[in-house]
N, C-alpha and C positions, 0 to 999 in steps of 0.2 A: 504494500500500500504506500503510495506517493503521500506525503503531505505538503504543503507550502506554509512558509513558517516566518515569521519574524526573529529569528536568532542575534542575538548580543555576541560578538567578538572582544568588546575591549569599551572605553571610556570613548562615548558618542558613534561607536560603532556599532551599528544596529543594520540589520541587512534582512531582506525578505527574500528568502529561497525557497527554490524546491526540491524536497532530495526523497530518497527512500528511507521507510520506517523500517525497522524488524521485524521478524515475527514476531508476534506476542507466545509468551512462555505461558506453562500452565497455570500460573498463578496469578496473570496480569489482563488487563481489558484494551482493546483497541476503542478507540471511541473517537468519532463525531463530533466536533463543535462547533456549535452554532454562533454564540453572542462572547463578547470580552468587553468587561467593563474596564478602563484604561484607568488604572491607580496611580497618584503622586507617587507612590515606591516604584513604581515600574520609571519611570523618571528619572527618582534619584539612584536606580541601581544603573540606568543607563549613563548616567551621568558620571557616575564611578568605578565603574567597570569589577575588575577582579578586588580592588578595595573594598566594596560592600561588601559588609557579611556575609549574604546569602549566594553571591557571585561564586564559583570556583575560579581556583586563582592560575588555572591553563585554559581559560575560556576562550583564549586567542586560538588556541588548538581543537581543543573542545567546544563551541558553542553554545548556548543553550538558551531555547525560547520563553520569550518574555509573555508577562502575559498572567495575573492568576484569580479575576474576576471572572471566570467563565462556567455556560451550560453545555449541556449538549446531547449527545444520545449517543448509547453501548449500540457498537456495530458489531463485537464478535467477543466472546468468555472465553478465559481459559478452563482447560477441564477441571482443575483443581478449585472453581471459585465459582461452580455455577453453584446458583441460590435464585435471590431477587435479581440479580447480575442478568439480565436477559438481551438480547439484541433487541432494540428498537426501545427501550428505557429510558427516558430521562435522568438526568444527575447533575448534581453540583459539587463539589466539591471543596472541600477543609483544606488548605493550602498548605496552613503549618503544622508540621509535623511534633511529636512531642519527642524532648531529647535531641533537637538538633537545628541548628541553622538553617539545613538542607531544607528546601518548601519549592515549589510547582510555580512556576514564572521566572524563576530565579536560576536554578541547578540544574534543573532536567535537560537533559539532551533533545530528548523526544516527548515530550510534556510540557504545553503550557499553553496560553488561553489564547494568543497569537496564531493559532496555526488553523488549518481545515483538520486532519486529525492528529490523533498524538494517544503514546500507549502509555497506560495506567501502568505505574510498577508496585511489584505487590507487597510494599513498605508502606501505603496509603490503604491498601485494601483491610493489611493487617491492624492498620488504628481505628479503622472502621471512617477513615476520613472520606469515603466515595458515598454523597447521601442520593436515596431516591426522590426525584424530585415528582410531581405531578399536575401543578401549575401546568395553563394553557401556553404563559410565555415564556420564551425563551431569556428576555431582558430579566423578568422577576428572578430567573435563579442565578443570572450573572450577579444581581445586584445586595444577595444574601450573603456573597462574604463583607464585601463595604459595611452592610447592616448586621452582622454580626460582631464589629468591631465594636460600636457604638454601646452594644448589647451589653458587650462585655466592660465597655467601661465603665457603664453603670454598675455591674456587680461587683467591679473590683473597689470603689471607691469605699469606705467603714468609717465607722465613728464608736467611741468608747464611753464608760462610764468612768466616774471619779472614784478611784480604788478598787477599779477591776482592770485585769489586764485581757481579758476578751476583749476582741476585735470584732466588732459587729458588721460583717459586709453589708453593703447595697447603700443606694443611695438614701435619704431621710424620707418617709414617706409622710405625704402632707408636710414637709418641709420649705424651706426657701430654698429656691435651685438659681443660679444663675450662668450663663451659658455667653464665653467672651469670643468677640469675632470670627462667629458659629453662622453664619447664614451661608457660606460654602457648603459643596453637595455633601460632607460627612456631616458639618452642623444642622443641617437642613433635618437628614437623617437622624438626626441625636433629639430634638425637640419631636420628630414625628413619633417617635418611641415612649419618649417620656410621657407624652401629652395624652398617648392613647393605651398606655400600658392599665396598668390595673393600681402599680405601685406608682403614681404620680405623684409630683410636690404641688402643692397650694399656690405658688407663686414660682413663676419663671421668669426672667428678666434674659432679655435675648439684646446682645448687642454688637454693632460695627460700624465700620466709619461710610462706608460705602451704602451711599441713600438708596441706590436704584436695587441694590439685589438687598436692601431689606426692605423695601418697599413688594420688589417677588413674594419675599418670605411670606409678607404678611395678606400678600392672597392669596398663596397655597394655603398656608398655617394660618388660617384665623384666629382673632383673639376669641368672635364668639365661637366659632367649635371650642379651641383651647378652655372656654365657661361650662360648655354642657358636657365637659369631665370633669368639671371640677377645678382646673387649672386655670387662676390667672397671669396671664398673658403680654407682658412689657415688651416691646420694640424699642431701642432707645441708642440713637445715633450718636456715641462718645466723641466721634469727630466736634460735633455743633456744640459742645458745653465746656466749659470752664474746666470743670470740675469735676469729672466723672465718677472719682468716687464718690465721691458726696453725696451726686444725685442719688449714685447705687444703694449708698446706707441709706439715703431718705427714701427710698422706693421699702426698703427691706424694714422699715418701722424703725432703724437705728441700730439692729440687731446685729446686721451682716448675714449673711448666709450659710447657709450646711453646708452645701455641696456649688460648688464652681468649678465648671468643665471650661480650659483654656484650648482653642483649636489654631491658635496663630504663634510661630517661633519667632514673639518680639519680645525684647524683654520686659517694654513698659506696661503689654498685655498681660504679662505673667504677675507682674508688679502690680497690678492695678486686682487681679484674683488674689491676690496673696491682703490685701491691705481691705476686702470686704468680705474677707472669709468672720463667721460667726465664733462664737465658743464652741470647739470640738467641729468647726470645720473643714472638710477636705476639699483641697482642690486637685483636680487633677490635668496634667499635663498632657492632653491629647495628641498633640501636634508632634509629627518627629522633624527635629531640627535635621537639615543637611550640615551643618558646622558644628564638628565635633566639639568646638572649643564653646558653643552657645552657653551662655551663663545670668542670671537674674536675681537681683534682691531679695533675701525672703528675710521678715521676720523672724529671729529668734525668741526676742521676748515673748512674739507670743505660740510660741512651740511650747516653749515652757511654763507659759504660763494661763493661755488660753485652749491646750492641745492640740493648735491648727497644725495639721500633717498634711502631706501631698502624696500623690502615686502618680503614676503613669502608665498608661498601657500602650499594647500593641498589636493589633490582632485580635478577635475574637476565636474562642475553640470548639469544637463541632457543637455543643451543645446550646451555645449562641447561638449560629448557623442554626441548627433545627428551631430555634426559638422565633429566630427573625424570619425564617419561611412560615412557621405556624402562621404570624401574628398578619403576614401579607397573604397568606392562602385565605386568612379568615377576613381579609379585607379590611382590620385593624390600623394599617399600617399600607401607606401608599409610595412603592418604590419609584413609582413613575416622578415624583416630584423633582428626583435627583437629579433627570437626565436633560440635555440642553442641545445635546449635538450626535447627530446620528454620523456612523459612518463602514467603508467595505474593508477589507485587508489591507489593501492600497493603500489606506489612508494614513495602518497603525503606524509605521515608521514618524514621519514627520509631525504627528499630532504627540505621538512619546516623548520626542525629544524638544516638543513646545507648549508643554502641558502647561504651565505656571503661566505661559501668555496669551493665551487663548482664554479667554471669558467664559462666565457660566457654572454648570456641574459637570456631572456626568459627560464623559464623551464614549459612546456606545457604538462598540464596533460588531459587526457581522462579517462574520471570518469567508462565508463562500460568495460575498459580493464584492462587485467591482464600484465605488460609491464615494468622492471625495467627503468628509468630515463634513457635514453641513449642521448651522445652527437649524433647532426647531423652528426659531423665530424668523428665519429666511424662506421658508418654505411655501407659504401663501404667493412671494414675491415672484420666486423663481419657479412656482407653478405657471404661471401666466406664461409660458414658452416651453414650459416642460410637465406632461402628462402625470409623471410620477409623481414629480412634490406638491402638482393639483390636487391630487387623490391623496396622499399621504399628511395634507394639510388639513382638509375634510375631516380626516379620523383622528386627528390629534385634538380631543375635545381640551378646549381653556390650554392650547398651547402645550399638551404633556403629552408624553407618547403613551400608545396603550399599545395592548393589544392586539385590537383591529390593525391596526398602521404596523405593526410589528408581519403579520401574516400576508398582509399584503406587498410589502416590502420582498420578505422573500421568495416571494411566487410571482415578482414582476422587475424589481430591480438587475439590470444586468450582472452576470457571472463575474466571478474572478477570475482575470486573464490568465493568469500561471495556474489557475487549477484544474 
């Protein structure tokens, strides 16, 4: 089996080929894939080659495809692994492996969300990391690992009692949450989780300097849905005020807050979390910096004296992942929010290596189409001369992709040349 692939060489070396796969052994799956959500880490491992962590460090010899936002469907089982394993299956899959660097966009020779297919090796079959998906779209199970990150940030964040030393996971429920420079497609995703979970906080204060994409937020996200859970609702543009903490404590009654999720690697953001966190507040550091040397002021006095702690996560673990498919299977939670820019194979190269300058969320690639990167928001335009993004503008209800437009796309959008 032939695949076409987007393979990483070395730092800004990024190359779409086509070569031959192996056979799959008896323990591994060949598989299909359909959709690739294109992650800031696919960026910054292109951006640094055998340096990242998850790189091997003869990748100049060795290549390996990028890529680990993706769905797709089991074309053929090894004998050893038939089960639920069936051809013509949907799946998504848990990227990070436990016990090791090693994860699927990163390492793999012949795996990863870049490519037409690519074989499962039976290191992932063994974690149980290959889940069944069932979902109509292809997009929702790309977008399950993104929202399993989020998932998990929320569980990893804790708070403690005075003279116990238990560590009480999860975020405060009925709490005050605040969420900094969060309207990007993972913050987007962080508030659609919280707001509609079950474990929600009382008060979210969502903030960034950038008026238009929180101006987005707040007609995807409404404040009154964010009311009929329960949750109110703050939009609040720290660019336009003086004083943003201030305003922050005077929104939070004086108190400061439990839990503040930072999604930006600046430090006056992280400064600014750290200075409205409450008694026994955690903030967490969402954001993975590309500058290993990144560093920010934190409070001591009141570590010790107020128990303000911090964490940081990275990655959600399959149990996330099956969490954030539940909660979108059950229509709790809408991935479509995320996504801003569709696009074919063709496209991954040049949209990887220009992620950070390209606008919007989500950029949503379809591995067996031929399809430049197009904004959602162009598509009405560049229908008027062009049949597909007439039709595909149609079905994009309030500007979001769905489903329809997902189906349609690939039973009409042209092929991918090298496949």
């Amino acid at each position: 089996m032939k695949t076409t692939a987007l393979r990483i060489y070395g730092k800004d070396d990024l190359r779409l080929e086509t070569f031959e796969l192996p056979a799959i052994k008896d323990d591994e799956l060949l598989v299909k894939i359909v959709s690739d959500s294109l992650c800031m880490s696919s960026y910054k491992a292109a951006k640094q080659g055998p340096e990242h962590k998850r790189v091997p460090d003869d990748v100049a010899k060795n290549p390996t495809i990028l890529g680990h936002e993706f769905c797709g469907e089991i074309v053929e089982v090894g004998a050893k692994v038939k089960g639920w394993y069936k051809p013509g299956l949907k799946f998504v899959i848990q990227p990070a492996l436990s016990g090791t660097y090693n994860a699927t966009g990163y390492s793999f020779q012949n795996l990863g969300g870049d490519a037409t297919y690519g074989v499962i090796p039976a290191i992932y079959l063994e974690q149980d990391n290959v889940l069944p998906y069932e979902g109509e779209a292809f997009f929702y199970g790309s977008l399950a690992e993104p929202l399993s990150c989020v998932t998990g940030a929320t569980h990893a964040n804790y708070h403690t009692e005075l003279g116990s030393y238990i560590h009480k996971m999860e975020t405060v429920e009925n709490g005050k949450m605040a969420a900094l420079a969060s309207v990007g497609p993972m913050g987007l995703a962080l508030l659609d989780y919280v707001i509609h979970r079950k474990r929600h906080p009382k008060l979210l204060v969502v903030t960034d300097i950038d008026e238009a994409r929180l101006a987005r937020a707040a007609e995807i996200l409404t404040v009154e849905d964010a009311a009929k859970n329960g949750v109110e609702l703050v939009y609040l543009n720290t660019g336009k005020i003086d004083d943003p903490v201030a305003k922050m404590m005077e929104i939070s009654g004086g108190t400061g807050y439990d839990d503040v999720f930072v999604f930006a690697p600046v430090a006056p953001v992280v400064e600014q979390g750290d200075a409205i966190l409450g008694y026994d507040g955690c903030l967490n550091f969402f954001a993975g910096p590309s500058n290993t040397e990144f560093a920010a002021k934190f409070n001591f006095y009141d570590v010790h004296y107020n128990a303000t702690h911090i964490v940081g996560t990275s990655g959600g673990n399959t149990e996330d992942m099956k969490e954030s498919l539940e909660m979108a299977s059950k229509g709790l939670t809408n991935p479509a929010i995320l996504v801003t820019h569709i696009g074919g194979l063709n496209a991954a190269k040049d949209a990887t290596l220009n992620l950070p300058d390209i606008p919007g969320g989500k950029k949503l690639i379809y591995t067996h189409i031929d399809l430049p990167l197009t904004a959602i928001a162009e598509f009405a335009e560049l229908g008027k001369s062009n049949p597909l993004f007439a039709e595909l503008a149609g079905l994009c209800v309030d500007g979001l992709w769905s489903v329809e437009a997902e189906k349609y796309l690939l039973a009409n959008a042209p092929a991918l040349k090298a496949d």
